[in-house]
Residue, then its C-alpha position, 0 to 999 in steps of 0.5 A: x205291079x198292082x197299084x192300080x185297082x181300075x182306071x176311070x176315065x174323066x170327062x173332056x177337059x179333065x174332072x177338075x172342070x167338069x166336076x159333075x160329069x167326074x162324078x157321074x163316071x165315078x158314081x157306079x164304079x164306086x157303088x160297084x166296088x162297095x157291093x162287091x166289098x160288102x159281100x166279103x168277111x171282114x177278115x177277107x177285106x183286111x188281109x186283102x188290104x194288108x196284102x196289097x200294101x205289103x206287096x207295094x212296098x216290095x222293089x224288084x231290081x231288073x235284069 
């Protein structure tokens, strides 16, 4: 459905108890993405958000 940009995994027992380890996972991803980002218009970055928001409110009925 396009909720979900990326899944980062969490450190054994969970990332509230090992909030250190949480972060390390989380650290490059995050740099990764505001790299990426960085380096769109920011005209580009806005309509992809608007976009993406507009499509999480649309429900489908099944078949």
């Amino acid at each position: 459905m396009g909720l979900v940009d990326e899944i980062v995994p969490e450190p054994p027992g969970g990332a509230h108890a090992d909030h250190q380890a949480a972060a390390a996972l989380l650290a490059p991803v995050l740099q990764r993405c505001l790299a990426e980002a960085a380096k769109l218009p920011v005209n580009d970055l806005l309509e992809r958000r608007y976009q993406k928001f507009r499509q999480m409110a649309q429900f489908f009925q099944g078949e």
